[in-house]
SEMIMAR-416784 format. One line per field, with one value per residue (C-alpha): residue number from 1; residue in three letters; x, y, z. Coordinates in nm, 2 decimals, decimal comma. Layout:
BEGIN
pos	(NUM:...)
code	(ala:...)
east	(X:...)
north	(Y:...)
up	(Z:...)
***
This chain:
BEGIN
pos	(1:2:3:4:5:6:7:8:9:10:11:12:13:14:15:16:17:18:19:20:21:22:23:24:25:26:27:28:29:30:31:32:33:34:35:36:37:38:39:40:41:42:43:44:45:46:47:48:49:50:51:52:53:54:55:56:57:58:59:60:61:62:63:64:65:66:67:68:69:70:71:72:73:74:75:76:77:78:79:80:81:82:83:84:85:86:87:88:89:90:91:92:93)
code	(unk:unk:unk:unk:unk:unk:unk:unk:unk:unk:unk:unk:unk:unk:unk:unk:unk:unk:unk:unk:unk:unk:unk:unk:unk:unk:unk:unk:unk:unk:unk:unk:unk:unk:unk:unk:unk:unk:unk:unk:unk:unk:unk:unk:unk:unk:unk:unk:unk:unk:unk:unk:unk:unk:unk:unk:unk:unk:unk:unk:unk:unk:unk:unk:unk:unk:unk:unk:unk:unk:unk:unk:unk:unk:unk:unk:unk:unk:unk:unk:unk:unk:unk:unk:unk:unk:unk:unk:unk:unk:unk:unk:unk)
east	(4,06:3,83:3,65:3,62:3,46:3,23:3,10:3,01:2,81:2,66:2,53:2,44:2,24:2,05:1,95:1,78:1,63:1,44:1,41:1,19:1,02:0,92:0,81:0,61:0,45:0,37:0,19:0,03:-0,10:-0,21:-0,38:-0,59:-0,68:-0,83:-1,00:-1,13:-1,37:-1,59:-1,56:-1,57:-1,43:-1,43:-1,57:-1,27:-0,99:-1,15:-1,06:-0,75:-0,66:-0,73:-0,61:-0,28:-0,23:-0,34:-0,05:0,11:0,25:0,67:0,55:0,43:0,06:-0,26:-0,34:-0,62:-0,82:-0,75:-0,87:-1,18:-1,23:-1,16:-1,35:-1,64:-1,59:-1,59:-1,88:-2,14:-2,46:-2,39:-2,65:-2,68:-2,48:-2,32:-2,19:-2,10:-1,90:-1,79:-1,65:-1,49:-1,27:-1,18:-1,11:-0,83:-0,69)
north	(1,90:2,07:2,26:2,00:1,85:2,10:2,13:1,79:1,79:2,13:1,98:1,64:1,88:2,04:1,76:1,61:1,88:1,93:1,54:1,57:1,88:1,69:1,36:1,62:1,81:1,44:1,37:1,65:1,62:1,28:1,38:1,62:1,44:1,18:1,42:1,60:1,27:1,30:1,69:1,80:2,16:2,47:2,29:2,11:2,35:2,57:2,31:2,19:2,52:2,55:2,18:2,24:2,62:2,52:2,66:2,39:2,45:2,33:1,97:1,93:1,98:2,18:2,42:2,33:2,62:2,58:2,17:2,33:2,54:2,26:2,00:2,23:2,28:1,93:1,84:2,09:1,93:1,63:1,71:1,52:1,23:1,17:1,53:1,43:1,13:1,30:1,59:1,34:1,18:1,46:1,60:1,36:1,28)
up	(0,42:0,73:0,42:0,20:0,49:0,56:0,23:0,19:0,55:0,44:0,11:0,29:0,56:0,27:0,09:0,37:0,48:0,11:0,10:0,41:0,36:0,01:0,24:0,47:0,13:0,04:0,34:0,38:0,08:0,10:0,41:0,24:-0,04:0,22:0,40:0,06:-0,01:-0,27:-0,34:-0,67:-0,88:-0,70:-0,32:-0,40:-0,50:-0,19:0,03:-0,07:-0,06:0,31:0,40:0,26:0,38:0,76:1,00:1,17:1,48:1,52:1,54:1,16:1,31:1,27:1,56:1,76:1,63:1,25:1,30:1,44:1,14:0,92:1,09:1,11:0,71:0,64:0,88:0,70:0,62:0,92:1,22:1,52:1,63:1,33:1,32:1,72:1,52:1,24:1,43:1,75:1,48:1,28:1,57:1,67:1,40)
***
């Protein structure tokens, strides 16, 4: 009975943890494909490609430094206070 007991929490255990990792993928991706606005072929597949490869630290979220890159990406051709906007929000988000 203890092992059939087990095995039921051990398969209950992995399920969840691929149902979230799926819900996390999802987001993630989401997230990108917000933040990818109105990029089109390779500017696009570049990004996504960075967006969704960013290291996350043990809380699901970007490092500091790898926003700054990414921000800093997404802000190209912004100057002055818009690029002060542009690069506030991205920043905290």
């Amino acid at each position: 009975m203890k092992i059939l007991a087990a095995a039921v929490l051990a398969a209950f255990c992995a399920f969840t943890i691929n149902a979230l990792a799926a819900n996390s993928q999802q987001e993630r991706m989401g997230a990108c494909n917000k933040d990818a606005g109105d990029k089109k072929g390779d500017e696009r597949k570049q990004f996504m490609k960075e967006c969704l490869g960013a290291k996350k630290d043990a809380g699901g979220k970007m490092s500091q430094q790898d926003k700054m890159k990414a921000c800093n990406k997404q802000a190209t051709g912004k100057k002055g206070d818009e690029r002060k906007q542009f690069m506030s929000e991205c920043l905290k988000g």
